[in-house]
C-alpha positions in Angstrom: 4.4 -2.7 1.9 2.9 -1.6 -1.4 -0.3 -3.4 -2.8 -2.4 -1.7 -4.1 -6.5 -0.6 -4.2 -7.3 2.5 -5.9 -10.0 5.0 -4.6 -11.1 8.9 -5.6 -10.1 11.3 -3.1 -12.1 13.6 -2.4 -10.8 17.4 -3.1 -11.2 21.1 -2.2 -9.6 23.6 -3.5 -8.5 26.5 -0.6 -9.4 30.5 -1.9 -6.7 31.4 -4.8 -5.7 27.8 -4.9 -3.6 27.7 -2.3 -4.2 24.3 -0.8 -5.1 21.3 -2.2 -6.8 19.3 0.5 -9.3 16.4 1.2 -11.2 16.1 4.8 -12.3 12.6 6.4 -14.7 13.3 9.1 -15.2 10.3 10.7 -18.6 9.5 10.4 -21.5 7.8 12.6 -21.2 4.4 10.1 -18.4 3.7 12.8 -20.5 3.2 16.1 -18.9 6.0 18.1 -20.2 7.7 20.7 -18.4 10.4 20.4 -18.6 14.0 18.5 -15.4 14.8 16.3 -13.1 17.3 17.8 -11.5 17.9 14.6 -11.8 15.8 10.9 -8.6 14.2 9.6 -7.4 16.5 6.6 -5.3 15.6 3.8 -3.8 18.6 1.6 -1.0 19.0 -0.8 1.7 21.4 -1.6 3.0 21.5 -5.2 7.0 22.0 -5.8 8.9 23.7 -7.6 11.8 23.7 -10.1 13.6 22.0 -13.3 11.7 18.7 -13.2 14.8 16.5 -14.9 17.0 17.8 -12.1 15.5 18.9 -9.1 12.8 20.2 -7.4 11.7 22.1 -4.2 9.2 23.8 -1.8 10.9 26.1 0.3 9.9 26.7 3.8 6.7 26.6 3.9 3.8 27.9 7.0 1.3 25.0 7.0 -1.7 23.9 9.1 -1.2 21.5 11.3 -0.1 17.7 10.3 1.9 14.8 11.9 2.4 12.7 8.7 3.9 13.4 5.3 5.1 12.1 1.8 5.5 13.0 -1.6 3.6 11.8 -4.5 3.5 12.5 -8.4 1.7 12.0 -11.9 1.7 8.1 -12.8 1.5 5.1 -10.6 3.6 3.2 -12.7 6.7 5.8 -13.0 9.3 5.1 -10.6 11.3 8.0 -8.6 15.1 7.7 -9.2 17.0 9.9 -6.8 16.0 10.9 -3.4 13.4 13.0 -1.0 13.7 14.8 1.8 11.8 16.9 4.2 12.6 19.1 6.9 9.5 20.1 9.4 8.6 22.5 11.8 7.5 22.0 15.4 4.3 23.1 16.9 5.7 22.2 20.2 9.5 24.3 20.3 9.2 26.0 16.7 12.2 24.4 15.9 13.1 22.9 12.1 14.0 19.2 11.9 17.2 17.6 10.5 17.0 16.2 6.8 15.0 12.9 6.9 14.8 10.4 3.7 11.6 9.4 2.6 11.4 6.1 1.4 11.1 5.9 -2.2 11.8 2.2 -3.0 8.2 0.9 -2.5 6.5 -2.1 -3.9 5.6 -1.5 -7.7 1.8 -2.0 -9.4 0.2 -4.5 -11.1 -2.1 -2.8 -12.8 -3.2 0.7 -11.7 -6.4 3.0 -12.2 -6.9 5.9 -14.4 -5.3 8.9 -13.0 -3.8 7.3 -9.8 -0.4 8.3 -8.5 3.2 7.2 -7.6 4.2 7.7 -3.9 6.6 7.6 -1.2 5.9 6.1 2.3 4.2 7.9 4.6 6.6 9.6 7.4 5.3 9.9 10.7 6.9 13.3 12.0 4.9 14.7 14.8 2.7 17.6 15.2 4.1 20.3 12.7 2.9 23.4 11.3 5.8 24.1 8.9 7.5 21.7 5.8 10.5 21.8 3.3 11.1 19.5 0.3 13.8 18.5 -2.0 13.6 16.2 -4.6 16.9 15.1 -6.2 17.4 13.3 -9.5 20.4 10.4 -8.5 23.4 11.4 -9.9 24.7 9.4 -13.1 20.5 8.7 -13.8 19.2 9.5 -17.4 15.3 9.4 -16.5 13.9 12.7 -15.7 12.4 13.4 -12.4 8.6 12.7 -12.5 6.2 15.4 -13.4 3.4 16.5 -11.0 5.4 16.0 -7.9 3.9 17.3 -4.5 4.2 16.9 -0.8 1.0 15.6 0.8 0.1 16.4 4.1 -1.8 14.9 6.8 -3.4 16.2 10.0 -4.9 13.0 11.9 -7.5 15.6 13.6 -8.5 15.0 17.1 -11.4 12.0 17.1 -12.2 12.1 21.3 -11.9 14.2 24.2 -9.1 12.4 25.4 -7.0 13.5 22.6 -8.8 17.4 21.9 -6.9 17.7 25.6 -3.4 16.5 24.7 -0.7 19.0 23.6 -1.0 20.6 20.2 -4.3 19.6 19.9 -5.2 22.9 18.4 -5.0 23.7 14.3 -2.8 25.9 13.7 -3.5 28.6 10.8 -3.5 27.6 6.6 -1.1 28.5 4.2 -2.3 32.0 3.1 -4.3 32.3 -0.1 -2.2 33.5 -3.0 1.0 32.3 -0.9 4.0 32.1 -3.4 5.1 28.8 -1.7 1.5 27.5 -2.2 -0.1 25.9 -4.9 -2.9 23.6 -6.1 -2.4 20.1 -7.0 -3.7 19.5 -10.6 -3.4 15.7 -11.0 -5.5 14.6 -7.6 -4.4 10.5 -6.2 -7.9 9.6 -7.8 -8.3 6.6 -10.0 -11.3 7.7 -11.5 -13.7 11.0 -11.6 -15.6 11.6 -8.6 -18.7 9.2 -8.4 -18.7 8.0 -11.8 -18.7 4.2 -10.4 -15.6 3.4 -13.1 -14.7 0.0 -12.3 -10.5 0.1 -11.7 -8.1 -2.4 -11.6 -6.2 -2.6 -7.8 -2.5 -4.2 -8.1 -3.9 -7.0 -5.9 -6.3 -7.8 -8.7 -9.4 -6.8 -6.8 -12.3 -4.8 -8.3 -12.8 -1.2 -6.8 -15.3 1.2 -7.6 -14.6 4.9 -6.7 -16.9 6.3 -4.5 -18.1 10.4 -4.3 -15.9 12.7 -3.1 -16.3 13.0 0.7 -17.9 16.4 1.8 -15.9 18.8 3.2 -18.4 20.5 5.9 -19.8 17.5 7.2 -18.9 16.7 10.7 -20.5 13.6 12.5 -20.5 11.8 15.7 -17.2 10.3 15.9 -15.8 7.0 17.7 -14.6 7.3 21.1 -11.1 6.9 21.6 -9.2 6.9 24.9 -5.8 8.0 25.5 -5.1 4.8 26.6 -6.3 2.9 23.6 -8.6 0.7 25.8 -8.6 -2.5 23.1 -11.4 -4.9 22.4 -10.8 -8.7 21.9 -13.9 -9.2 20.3 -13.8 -10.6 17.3 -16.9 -8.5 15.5 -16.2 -7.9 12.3 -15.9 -4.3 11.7 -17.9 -4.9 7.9 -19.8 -8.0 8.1 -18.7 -10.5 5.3 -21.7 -11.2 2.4 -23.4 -13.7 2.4 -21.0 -15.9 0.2 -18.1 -14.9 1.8 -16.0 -16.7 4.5 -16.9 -18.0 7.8 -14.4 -17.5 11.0 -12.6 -20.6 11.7 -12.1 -21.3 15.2 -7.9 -20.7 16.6 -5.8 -23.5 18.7 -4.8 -19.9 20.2 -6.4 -17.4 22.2 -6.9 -14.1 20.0 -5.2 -11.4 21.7 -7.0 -8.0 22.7 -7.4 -5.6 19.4 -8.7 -2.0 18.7 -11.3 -2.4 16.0 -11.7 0.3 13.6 -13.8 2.8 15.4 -11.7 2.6 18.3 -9.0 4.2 16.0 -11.2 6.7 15.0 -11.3 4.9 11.0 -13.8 7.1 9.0 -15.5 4.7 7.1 -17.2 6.9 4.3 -14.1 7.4 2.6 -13.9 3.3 2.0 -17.3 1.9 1.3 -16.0 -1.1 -0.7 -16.5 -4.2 0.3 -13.5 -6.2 1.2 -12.3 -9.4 -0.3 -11.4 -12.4 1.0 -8.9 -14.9 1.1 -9.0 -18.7 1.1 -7.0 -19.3 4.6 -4.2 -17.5 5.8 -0.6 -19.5 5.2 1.9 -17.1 6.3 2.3 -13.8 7.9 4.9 -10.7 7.0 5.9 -8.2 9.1 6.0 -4.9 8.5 7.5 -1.3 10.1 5.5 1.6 8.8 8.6 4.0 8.7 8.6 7.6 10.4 9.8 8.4 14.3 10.4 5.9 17.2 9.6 8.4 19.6 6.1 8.9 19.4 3.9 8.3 22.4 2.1 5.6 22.5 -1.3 8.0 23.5 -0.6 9.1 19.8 -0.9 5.5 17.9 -4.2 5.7 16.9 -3.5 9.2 15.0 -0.9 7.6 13.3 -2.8 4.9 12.2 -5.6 7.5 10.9 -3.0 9.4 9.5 -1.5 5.7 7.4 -5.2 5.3 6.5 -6.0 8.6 5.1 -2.8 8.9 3.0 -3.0 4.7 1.4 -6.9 5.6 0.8 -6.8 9.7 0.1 -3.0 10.0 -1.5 -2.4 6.7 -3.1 -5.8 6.0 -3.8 -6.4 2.5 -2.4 -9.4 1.0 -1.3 -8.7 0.9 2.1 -5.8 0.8 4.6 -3.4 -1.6 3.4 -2.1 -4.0 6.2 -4.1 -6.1 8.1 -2.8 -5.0 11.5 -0.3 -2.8 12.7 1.0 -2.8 16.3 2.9 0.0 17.9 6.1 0.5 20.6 3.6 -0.3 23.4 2.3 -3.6 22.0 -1.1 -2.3 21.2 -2.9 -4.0 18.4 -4.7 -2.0 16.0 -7.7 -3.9 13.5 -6.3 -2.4 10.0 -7.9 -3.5 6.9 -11.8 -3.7 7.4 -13.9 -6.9 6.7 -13.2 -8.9 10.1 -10.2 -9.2 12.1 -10.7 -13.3 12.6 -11.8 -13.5 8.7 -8.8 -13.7 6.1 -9.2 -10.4 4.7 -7.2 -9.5 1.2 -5.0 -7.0 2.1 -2.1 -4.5 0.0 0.8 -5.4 2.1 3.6 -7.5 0.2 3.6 -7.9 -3.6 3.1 -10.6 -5.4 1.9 -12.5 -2.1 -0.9 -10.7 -0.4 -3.4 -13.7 -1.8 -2.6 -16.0 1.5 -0.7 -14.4 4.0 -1.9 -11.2 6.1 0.3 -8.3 7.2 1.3 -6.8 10.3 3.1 -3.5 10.4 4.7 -2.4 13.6 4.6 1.3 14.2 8.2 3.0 13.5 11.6 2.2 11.9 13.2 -0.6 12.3 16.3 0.3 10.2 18.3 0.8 13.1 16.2 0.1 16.4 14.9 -3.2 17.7 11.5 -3.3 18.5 10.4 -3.6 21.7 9.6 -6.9 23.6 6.4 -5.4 24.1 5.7 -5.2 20.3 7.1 -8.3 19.5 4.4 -10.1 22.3 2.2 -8.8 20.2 3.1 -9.6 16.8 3.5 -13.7 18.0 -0.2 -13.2 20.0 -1.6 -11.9 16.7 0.3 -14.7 14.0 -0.1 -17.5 16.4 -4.0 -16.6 16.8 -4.3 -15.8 13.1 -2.2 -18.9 11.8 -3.8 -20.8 14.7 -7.5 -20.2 12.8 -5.9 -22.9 9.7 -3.9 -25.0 11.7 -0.5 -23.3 10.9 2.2 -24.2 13.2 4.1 -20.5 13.7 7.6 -21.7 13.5 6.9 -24.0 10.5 7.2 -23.2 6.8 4.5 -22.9 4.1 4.6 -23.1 0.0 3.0 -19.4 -1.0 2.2 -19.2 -4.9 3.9 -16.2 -6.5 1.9 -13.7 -7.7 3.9 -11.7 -9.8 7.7 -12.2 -11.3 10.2 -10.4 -9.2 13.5 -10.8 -7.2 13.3 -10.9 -3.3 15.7 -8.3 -1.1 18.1 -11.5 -1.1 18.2 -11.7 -5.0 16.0 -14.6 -4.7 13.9 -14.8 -8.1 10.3 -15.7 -8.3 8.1 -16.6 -10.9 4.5 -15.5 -11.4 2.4 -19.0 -10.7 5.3 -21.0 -9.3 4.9 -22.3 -5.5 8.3 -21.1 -3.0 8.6 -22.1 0.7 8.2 -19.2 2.8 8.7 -19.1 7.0 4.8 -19.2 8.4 6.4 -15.3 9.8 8.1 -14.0 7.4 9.5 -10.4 6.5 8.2 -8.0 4.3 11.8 -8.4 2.2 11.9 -11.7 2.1 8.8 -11.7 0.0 10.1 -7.8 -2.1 13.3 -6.1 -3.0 12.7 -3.5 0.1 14.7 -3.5 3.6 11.4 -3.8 5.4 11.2 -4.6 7.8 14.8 -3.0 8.9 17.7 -4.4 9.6 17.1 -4.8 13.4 13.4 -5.9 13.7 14.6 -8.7 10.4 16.9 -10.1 13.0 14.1 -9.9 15.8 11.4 -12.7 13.2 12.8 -16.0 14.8 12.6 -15.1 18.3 8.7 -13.9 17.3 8.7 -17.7 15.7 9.7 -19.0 19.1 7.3 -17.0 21.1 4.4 -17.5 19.0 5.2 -21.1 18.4 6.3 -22.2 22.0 7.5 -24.3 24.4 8.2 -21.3 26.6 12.1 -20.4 26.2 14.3 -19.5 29.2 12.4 -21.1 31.5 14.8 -21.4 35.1 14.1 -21.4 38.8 16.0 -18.0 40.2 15.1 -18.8 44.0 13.5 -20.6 46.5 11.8 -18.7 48.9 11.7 -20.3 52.7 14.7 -22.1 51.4 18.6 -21.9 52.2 20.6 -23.5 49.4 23.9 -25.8 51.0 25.9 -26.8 47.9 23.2 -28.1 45.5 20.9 -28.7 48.3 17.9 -26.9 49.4 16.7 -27.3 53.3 13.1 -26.0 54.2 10.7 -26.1 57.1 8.7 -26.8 54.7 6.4 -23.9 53.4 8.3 -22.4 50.5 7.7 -20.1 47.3 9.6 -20.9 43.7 10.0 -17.8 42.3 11.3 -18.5 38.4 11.4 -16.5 34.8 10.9 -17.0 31.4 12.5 -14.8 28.4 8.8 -15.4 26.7 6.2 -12.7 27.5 3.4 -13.8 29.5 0.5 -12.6 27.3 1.9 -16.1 25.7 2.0 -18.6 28.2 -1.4 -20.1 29.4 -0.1 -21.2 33.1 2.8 -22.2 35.4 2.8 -25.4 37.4 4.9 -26.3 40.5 6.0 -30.0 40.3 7.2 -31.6 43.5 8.6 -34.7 43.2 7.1 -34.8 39.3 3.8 -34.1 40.2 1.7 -30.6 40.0 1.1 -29.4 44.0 0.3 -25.4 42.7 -0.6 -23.8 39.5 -0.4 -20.1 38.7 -1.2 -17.6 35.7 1.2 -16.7 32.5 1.7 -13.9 33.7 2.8 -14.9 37.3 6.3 -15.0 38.3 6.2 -17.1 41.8 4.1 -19.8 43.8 4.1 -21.3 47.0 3.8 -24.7 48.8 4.7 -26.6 51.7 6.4 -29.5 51.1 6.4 -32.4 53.7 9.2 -33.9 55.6 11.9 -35.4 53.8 13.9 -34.9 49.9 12.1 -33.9 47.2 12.4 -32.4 43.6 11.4 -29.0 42.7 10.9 -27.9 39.1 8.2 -25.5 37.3 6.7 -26.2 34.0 5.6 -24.0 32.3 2.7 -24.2 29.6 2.5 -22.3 26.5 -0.8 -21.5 24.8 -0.1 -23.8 22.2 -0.7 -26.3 24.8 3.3 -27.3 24.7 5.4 -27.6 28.0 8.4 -26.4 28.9 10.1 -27.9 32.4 12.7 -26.2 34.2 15.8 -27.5 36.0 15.0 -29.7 38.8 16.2 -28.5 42.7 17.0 -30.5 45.4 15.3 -30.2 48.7 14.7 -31.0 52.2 12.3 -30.7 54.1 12.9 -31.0 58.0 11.9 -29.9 61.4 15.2 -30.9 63.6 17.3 -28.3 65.5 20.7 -28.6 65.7 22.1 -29.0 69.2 25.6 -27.7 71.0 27.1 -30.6 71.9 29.4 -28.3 73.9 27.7 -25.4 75.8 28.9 -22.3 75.1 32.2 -21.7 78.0 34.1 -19.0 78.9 38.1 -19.3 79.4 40.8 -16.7 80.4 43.4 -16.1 77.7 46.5 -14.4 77.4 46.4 -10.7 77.3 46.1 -7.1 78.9 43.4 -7.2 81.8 41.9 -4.0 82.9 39.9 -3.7 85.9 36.6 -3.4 84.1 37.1 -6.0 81.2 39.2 -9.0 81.2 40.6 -11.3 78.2 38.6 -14.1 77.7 38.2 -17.3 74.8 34.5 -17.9 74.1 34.0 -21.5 73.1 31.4 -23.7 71.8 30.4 -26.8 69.3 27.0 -27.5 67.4 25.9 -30.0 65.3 23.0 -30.8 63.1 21.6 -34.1 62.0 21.0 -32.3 58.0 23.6 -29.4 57.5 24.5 -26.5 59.8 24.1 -23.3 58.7 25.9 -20.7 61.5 26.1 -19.8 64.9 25.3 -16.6 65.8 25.8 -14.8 69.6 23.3 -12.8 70.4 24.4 -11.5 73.8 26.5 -9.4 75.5 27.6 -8.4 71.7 26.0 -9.9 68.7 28.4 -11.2 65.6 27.8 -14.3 63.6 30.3 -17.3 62.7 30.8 -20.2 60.2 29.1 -23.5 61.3 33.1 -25.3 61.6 34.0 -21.9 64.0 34.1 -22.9 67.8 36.1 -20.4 69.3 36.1 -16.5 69.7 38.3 -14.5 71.2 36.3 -11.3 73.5 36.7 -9.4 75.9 34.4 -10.3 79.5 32.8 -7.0 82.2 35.1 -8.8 85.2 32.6 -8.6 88.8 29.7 -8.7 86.6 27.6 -12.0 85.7 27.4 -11.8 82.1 25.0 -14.0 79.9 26.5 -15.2 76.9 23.6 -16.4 74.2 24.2 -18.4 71.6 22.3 -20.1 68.6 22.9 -22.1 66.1 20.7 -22.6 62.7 20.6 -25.1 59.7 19.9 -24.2 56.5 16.0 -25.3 56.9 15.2 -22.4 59.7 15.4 -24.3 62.4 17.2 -23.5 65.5 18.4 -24.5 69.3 19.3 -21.5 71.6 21.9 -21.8 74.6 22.6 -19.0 77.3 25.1 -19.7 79.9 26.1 -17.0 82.4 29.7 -16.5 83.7 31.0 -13.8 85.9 35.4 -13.0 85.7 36.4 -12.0 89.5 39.7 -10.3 90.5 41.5 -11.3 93.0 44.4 -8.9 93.8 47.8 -9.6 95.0 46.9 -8.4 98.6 44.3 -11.3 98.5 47.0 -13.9 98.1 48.9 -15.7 101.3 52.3 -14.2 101.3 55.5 -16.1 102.0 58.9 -14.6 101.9 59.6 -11.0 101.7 57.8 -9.2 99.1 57.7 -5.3 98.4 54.3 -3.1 97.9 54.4 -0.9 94.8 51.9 1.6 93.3 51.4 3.0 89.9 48.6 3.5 88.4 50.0 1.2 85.8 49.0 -1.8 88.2 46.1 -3.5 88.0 44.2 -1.6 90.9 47.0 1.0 91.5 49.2 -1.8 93.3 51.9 -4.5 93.0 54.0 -7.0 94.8 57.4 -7.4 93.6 59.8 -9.3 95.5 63.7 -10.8 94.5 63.9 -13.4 97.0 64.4 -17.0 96.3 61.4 -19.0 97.4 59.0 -16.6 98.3 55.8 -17.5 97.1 51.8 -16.0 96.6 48.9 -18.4 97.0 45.1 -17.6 96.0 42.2 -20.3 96.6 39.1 -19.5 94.8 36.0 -21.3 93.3 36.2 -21.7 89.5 36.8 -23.2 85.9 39.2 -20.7 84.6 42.2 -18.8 86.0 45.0 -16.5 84.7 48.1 -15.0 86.5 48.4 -11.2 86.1 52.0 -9.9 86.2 54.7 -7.2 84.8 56.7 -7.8 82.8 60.0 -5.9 81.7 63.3 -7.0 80.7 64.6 -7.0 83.8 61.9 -9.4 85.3 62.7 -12.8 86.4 61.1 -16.5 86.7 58.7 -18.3 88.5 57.2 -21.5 89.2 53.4 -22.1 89.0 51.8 -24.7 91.3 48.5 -26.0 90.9 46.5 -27.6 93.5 49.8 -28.5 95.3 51.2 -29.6 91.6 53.7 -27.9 89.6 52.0 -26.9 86.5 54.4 -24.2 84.6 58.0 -22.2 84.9 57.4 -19.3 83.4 59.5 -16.3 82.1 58.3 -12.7 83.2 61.1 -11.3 81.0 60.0 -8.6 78.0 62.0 -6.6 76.0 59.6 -3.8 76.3 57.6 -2.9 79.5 54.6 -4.1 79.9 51.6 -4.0 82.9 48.7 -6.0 83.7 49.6 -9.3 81.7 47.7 -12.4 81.6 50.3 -14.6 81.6 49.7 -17.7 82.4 46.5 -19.5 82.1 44.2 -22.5 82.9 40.6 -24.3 82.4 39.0 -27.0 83.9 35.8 -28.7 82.6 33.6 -27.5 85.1 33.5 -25.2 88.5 35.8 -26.1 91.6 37.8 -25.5 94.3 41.5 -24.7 93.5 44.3 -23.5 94.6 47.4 -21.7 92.6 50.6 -20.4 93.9 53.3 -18.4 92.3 56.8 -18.9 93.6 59.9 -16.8 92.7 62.5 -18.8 90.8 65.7 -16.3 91.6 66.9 -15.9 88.3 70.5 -15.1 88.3 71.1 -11.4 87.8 67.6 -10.7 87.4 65.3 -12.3 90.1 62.7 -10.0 90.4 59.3 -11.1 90.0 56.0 -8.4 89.8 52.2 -9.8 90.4 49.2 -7.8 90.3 46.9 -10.9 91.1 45.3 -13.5 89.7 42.0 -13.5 87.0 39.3 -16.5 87.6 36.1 -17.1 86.4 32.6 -18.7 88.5 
């Protein structure tokens, strides 16, 4: 951004010339309440060498600054090579790399008496130390310019908060008579000190130089917290005269802004008036060059330090861009005369007449800017465009004020009209990269934001909800929780629609809201509304509302399966089946063990404590909450072999293989084992080896099985054979040896039921 407004700086001149240097104490015009810690100072250094070629100042001791550039004789004289700056560190002592100062800035109109060609200003940080080289470009015929010099500036310490930050302290001056120190003999005035010369700024407005500001006078200066408290009044930081504009009310809410003194702006060193605009068309957006990694604590230095070296190096009349916003989203009032008035700023050339400009703090070349900073660039141009009517994402026909070729090779003609975007970017407007190559890319989501509907809008869960499929099922009390890729600073509400119809509103800045929702199906969406007053609706859900609990339409059983029993824990098949009239969720057990299965799962294979009655708890839950408990108890008995009525001849064995240490075994043709017992499951419990034999199973006088004890490994304590009834009863099962030819032998341990 280069439009300029020429002012006299104000100079003093160190003992043996050493330093070239203006202060800029804030003073009590400003409304502080506070006492300055330290003024702003702005001093040169001049450099040295051939001046067609190259020129230098080698490292240098300084006082303490935080922003640089270099400047020379003769605004209109461009610099044709490059510049570059190492610095020192007040915090680790250590030198910087080699950083470019931006050189291609915007050219003048028609500049003042004695004023001064310049780079950019480079934010670098609390230093105490600077080197310089200046470099013709190679294959150039014009001669570096004469009078070149690097201008420093300390931003001071305005408040208490920052006199108690790191490196608050000045550090010493370049010594008097230093060999690497030297006066500057062409000053960035336009005019003599306080001769009231009328001067010409490049954005045609008339500036009168004012005295020289004094040195030794230090004043009550504004307070300034560390966190950049920020006002969103919309006071005018000068007061307009009496012919000048009036504040048209917005369609948008104006976002929160530091005014002037809350920067710490020391107003003596600009005492013109501002001028004023008709309306406000279009904005541009601006970075301000220097580091990304400042802290945000240290934006309002910065911007001190921006407006001492536009007002005390370059000689304008004031700060030149309407706003500027840093990393953090902060809004900072720039350019004095009113932030809701359409103050004539030095921002883009050739187009500063209707637009305003916003510079966001850092370089942009590179890095995006943050989400934070981009809220507050589309708060501050859909406010400021919002005060004429403007529709942010629209387009706008801006009258050129001076021939020239955009960044895009796009010519324009002094007096012509050309449609610009309502945000625009510094470059499309001048032939500079500004606002860098990543934030460029970054203007049409600020369109979007600025200009609404909210974007991104989607539900991400329903709280007090289970999704089935596309389906949600709720008790009915439930929370949407949703987001939205456009900050909330923009968006004026959210709304919860059931069924198309608002039942819960929340803030911009919210992210969830509940309601209960009564029995039966129902849409869900959330709309939200942007401070434009336009709606945005998200993606309807589908949900149900109900109260029902499912039911097991078979209770929960127990059944022996086939398996090793032990005397403490026998094989067992737990069964069950549930139903719900929506959609069933799962079925959990909750007791003796706790595991959890699929709502089509109806059996389970455990393991049952045998002479122990065992509660076995089940639920079952749909997907709305609701649920329908069942706890059946069953106890698994042993009966052993010894139990049984014996007929035939059958042998006693022991092994602490058997199921309780003993056996029957028996050879014999017909001889048979009977057990009577009360129950609804039952399993025989034999040996098995591959020697064993057959043998007939009779059920309540019925034969129910043959089966084959034979195994080609040995094997104790098997559950065999098994059977279930429906419910609890009297039966009877015997166990008779077939007499298997060359191996007849049958071994029992006894027989598993359970009550």
């Amino acid at each position: 951004m280069k439009r300029r407004v020429w002012l006299t700086l104000g100079a003093v001149v160190l003992g043996g010339g050493g330093v070239t240097y203006a202060v800029a104490s804030p003073s009590s015009d400003s409304g502080a309440t506070g006492r300055a810690k330290r003024p702003v100072k702005v001093y040169a250094l001049a450099l040295k060498g051939t001046a067609a070629d190259r020129q230098d100042l080698a490292r240098t001791d300084t006082s303490q600054f935080s922003m640089l550039g270099v400047s020379w004789a003769g605004a209109t004289t461009r610099l044709h090579g490059t510049a570059q700056v190492r610095t020192r560190s007040t915090a680790t002592g250590e030198w910087s790399a080699w950083r470019d100062l931006e050189l291609n800035v915007d050219p003048l109109e028609k500049p003042g008496r004695r004023v001064r060609g310049a780079s950019e200003p480079l934010w670098v940080g609390s230093s105490n130390g600077v080197q310089v080289q200046v470099v013709r470009k190679n294959g150039s015929t014009t001669a570096l310019p004469k009078g070149l010099e690097v201008n420093l500036v300390d931003p001071g310490v305005v408040t208490d908060a920052e006199a108690e930050a790191p490196g608050s302290e000045p550090a010493a001056f370049v010594a008097e008579g230093s060999p690497d120190a030297t006066s500057s003999s062409t000053p960035a005035d336009p005019a003599s000190p306080g001769d009231g010369t009328a001067v010409t700024p490049t954005d045609g407005q008339t500036a009168t130089s004012p005295a020289p500001t004094d040195t030794t006078t230090s004043t009550a200066a504004p307070t300034d917290s560390s966190s950049v408290s920020a006002s969103a009044s919309a006071s005018p930081s000068a007061s307009p005269s009496p012919t000048g504009p009036t504040a048209p009310p917005s369609t948008r809410p104006q976002p929160p802004i530091v005014d002037r003194a809350g920067w710490g702006a020391d107003e003596s060193i600009s005492p013109q008036a501002p001028e004023y605009n008709a309306d406000v068309k279009a904005v541009f957006v601006h970075h301000t060059d220097g580091a990304n990694d400042y802290s945000c604590t240290d934006s309002p230095s910065i911007v001190r330090s921006i407006y001492a070296y536009h007002v005390q190096v370059e000689g304008w009349k004031d700060i030149g861009y309407n706003f500027l916003v840093d990393k953090c989203g902060t809004i900072f009032e720039g350019r004095k005369g009113g932030v809701d008035l359409p103050v004539l700023g030095a921002h883009t050339y050739g187009w500063n007449r209707e637009s305003a400009g916003i510079a966001v703090l850092g370089d942009y070349t590179t890095t995006s800017a943050s989400n934070a900073a981009l809220a507050s660039i589309a708060r501050l141009a859909a406010w400021k465009l919002g005060q004429y009517g403007a529709d942010p994402a629209g387009t706008t026909q801006l009258t050129a004020g001076a021939t020239q070729k955009n960044y895009f090779s796009t010519g324009f003609t002094a007096g012509s009209a050309y449609t610009f975007q309502r945000i625009s970017g510094h470059r499309d407007g001048y032939n500079t990269q500004c606002p860098g190559n990543t934030l460029y890319p970054q203007l049409p989501t600020i369109r979007a934001w600025a200009a609404g509907p909210v974007q991104g809008l989607k539900i991400t869960s329903l709280g007090g909800a289970t999704a089935s499929g596309s389906t949600y099922y709720t008790k009915g009390a439930i929370t949407a929780h949703w987001t939205a890729t456009t900050p909330g600073s923009l968006i004026k509400s959210f709304q919860l629609l059931v069924d198309g119809k608002t039942v819960a509103t929340a803030s911009g800045t919210a992210t969830s809201v509940g309601a209960t929702l009564p029995l039966g199906s129902h849409t869900i969406a959330v709309r939200a509304v942007h401070q434009s007053g336009k709606t945005a609706t998200s993606s309807a859900l589908t949900v149900v509302a109900e109260t029902t609990a499912p039911t097991f339409t078979t209770t929960p059983r127990l059944s022996l399966r086939s398996g090793t029993v032990n005397t403490s824990a026998v094989p067992v098949t737990l069964g069950w089946k549930a139903t719900d009239d929506k959609a069933l969720q799962s079925v959990k057990l909750l007791s003796p063990t706790t595991a959890t299965f699929s709502p089509t799962t109806t059996s389970s294979s455990r393991t049952a404590t045998s002479g122990t009655a065992t509660t076995w708890s089940m639920r079952a839950y749909d997907y709305a909450g609701n649920y329908r408990t069942s706890s059946p108890a069953y106890t698994p008995a042993i009966l052993q072999e010894s139990s049984a009525t014996k007929t035939g001849s059958w042998t006693t064995r022991s092994s602490t293989s058997y199921l309780g240490g003993k056996s029957y075994s028996s050879g014999s043709k017909g001889a048979g084992l009977t057990w009577t017992f009360t129950g609804r499951s039952a399993a025989w419990v034999v040996s098995r080896a591959s020697t064993s034999g057959q043998a007939y199973v009779y059920v309540d006088g019925t034969k129910a099985a043959t089966v084959d004890l034979k195994s080609a490994t040995t094997l104790y304590r098997q559950a065999i054979w098994t059977k279930s009834w429906s419910s609890s009863a009297k039966h009877t099962i015997k166990v008779v040896v077939v007499g298997t030819s060359g191996r007849p032998t049958v071994t029992t341990d006894g027989l598993v039921y359970i009550k």
